[in-house]
ZAMARGU-4260 file (C-alpha; in steps of 0.2 Angstrom, whole numbers, plus 5000, padded with zeros to 4 digits):
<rodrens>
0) 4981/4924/5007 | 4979/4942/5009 | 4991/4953/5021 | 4983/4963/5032 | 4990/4983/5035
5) 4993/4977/5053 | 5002/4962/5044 | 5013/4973/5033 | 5016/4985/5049 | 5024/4971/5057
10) 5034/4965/5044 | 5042/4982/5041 | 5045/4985/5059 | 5055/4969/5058 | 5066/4973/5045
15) 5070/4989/5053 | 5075/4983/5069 | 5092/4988/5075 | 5102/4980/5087 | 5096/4994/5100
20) 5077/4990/5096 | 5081/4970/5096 | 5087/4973/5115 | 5073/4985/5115 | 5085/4994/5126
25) 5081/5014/5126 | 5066/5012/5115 | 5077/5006/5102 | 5088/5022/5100 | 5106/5021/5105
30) 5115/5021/5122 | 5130/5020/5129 | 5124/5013/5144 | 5131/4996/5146 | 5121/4992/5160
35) 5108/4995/5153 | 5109/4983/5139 | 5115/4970/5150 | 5097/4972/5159 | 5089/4973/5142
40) 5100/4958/5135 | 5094/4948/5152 | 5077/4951/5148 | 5076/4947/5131 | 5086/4932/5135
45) 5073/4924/5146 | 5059/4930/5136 | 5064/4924/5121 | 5075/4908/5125 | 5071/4891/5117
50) 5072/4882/5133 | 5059/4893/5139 | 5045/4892/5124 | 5055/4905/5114 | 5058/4909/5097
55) 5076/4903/5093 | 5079/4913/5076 | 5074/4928/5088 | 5087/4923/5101 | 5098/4920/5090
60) 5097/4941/5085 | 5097/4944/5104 | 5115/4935/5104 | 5121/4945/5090 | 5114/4962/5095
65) 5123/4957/5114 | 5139/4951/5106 | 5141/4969/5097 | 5135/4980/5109 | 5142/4973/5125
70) 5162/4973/5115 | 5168/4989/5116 | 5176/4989/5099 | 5163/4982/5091 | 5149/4993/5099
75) 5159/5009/5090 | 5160/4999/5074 | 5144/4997/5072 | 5137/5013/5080 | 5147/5023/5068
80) 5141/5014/5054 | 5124/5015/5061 | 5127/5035/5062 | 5132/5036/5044 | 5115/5024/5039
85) 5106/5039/5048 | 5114/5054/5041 | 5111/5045/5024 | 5095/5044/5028 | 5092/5060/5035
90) 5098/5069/5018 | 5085/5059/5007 | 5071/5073/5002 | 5057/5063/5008 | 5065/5060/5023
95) 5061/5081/5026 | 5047/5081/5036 | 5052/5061/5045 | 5054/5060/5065 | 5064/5044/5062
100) 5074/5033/5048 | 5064/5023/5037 | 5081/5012/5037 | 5089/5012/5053 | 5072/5018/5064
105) 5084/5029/5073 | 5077/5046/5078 | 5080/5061/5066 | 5080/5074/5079 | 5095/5085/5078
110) 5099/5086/5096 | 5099/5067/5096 | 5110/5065/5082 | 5122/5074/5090 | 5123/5067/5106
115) 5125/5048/5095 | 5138/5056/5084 | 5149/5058/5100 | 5140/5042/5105 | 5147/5033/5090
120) 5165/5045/5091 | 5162/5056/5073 | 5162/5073/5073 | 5143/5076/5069 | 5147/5089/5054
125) 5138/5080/5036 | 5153/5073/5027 | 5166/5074/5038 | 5181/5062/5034 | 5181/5055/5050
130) 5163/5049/5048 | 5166/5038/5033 | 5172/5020/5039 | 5189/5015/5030 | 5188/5005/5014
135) 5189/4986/5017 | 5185/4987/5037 | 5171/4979/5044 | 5159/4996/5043 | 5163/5000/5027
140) 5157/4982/5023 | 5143/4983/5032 | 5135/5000/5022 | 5138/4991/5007 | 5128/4977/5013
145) 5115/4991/5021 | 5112/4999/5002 | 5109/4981/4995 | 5096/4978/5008 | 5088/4994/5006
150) 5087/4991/4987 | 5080/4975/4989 | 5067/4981/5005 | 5062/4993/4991 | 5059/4979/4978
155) 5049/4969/4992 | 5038/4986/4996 | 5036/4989/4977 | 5029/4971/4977 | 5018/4973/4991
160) 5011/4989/4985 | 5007/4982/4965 | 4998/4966/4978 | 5012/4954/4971 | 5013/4944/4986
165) 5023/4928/4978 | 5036/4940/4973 | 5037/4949/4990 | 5040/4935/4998 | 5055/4930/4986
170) 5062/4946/4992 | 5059/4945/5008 | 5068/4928/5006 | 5082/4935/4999 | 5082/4952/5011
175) 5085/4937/5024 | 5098/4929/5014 | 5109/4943/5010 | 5109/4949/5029 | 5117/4932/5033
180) 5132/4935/5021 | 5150/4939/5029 | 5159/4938/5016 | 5161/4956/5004 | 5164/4945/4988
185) 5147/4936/4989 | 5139/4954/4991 | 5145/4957/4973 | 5132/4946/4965 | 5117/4956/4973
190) 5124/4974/4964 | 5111/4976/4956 | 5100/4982/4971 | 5109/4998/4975 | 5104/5012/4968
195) 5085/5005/4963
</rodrens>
């Protein structure tokens, strides 16, 4: 079976989907417009709901993007860790010349980022103390999860690009797995991802 470039497109647009771009609320770059999410969320919702012909893996990700973005507390969480993803991002050398992260799909243009750093509530300054999530919280989890997925979407796109589909697919399996994962002590076996 061979994977088409329009294929492989698709499947890497999937994997770098952010709550924002699951809503597909502001073209996928974050607001903090709550009404404006709940009027995405509703749309999704009844374009993508079981009861109506829809996918239910992909309203299941509408549920979980709605249940962060819509809880205050969590919203900040997340949109500080998704901040931090994107400052990482943006400090990678072939990320120089890029419009948007290759992780988070967030837009690299500075006069965005620093209207999402006070979005998100960090000071916008690279390395900042207040940027960093504290160790143990849900964010700081939630980056160490980010750098195993990265490692392993790197693995999968290594695969793909030496036309090794059966071991692309594994780790697309386990790309999927590993999202699933709450709990920080079952991240430990995958360690060996970060840093590929």
């Amino acid at each position: 079976m061979k994977i088409t470039k329009t294929q492989l497109k698709q499947i890497i647009k999937e994997e770098l989907e952010n709550y924002y771009s699951v809503l597909k609320v502001n073209k996928g770059q974050p607001t903090g417009d709550a009404s404006a999410i709940k009027k995405a969320y509703r749309s999704q919702a009844m374009a993508n709901h079981p009861d109506r012909g829809g996918d239910p893996e992909k309203m299941k990700k509408v549920n979980g993007a709605k249940d962060v973005l819509l809880n205050p507390g969590n919203k900040q969480k997340y949109d500080q860790e998704l901040y931090k993803d994107t400052m990482d991002c943006k400090e990678e050398p072939y990320h120089a010349d890029a419009k948007f992260c290759s992780s988070t799909g967030i837009s690299l243009d500075d006069k965005f980022l620093a209207r999402f750093a006070e979005l998100a509530g960090v000071k916008p300054a690279e390395g900042s103390a207040e940027s960093e999530p504290a160790e143990g919280s849900p964010a700081s989890m939630m980056d160490y999860r980010n750098k195993i997925l990265q490692g392993i979407q790197k693995r999968f796109l290594d695969s793909m690009k030496q036309d090794k589909r059966e071991q692309a697919q594994v780790f697309l399996k386990l790309y999927d797995d590993v999202r699933q994962i709450s709990d920080p002590t079952k991240l430990a076996d995958y360690d060996n991802f970060i840093n590929i």
